[in-house]
N, C-alpha and C positions, 0 to 999 in steps of 0.2 A: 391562747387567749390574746388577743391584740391589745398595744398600749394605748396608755388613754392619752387624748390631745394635752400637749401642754396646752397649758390656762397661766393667764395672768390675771394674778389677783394685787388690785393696788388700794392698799390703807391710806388713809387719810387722818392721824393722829390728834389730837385736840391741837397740841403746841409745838407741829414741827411739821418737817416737808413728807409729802409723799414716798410709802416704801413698796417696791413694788416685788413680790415673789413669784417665780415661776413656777409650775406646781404641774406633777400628774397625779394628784393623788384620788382627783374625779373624773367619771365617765364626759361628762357635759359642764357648761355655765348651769344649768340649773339646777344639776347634780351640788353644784361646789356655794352657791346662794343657797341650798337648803340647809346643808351642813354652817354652814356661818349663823345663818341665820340660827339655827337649834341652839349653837355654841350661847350666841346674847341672849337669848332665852333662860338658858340655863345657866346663864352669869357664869362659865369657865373658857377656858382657855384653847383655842384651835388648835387643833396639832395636823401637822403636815408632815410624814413622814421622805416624803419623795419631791423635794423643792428646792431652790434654787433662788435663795437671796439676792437682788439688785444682780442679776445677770452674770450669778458665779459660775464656773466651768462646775465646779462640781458638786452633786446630790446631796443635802444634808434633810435631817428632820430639824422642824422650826413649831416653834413654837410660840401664835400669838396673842397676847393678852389684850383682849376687844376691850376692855374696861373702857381707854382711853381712846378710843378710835371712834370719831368721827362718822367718815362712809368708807362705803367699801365698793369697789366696780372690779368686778369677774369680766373678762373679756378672751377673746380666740390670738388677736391679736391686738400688740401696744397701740397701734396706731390708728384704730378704730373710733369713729366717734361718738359710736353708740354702744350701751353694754349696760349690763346688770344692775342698777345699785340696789343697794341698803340703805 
């Protein structure tokens, strides 16, 4: 089974800077926009088991609570100017 592209997924919090996690935990951006999106739907909380906080060396799951979040842009890569949002 081949891995999935990393994805950067960057939040947009109400009262603070941009966070941006690395993630394979989907196939696609629209794979990773569906899932977010279901999450605010369903008012709970996104789980990432296979991510990578603010550019860490290594894999953790993450956990985050959309409550407070703004927007959100799913992208292939950071420095693209176009991409996903919420």
């Amino acid at each position: 089974m081949p891995e999935n592209p990393e994805l950067i997924i960057r939040l947009h919090p109400v009262g603070g800077e941009d966070v941006s996690v690395l993630t394979q935990d989907f196939a696609s951006p629209k794979e990773a926009v569906e899932a977010i999106s279901r999450a605010l739907d369903e008012r709970r909380t996104l789980i990432l088991t296979r991510a990578r906080y603010n550019r860490e060396s290594g894999e953790n799951a993450v956990l985050v609570n959309l409550a407070n979040v703004v927007s959100v842009r799913v992208a292939r890569q950071d420095s693209e100017d176009t991409g996903q949002y919420l």
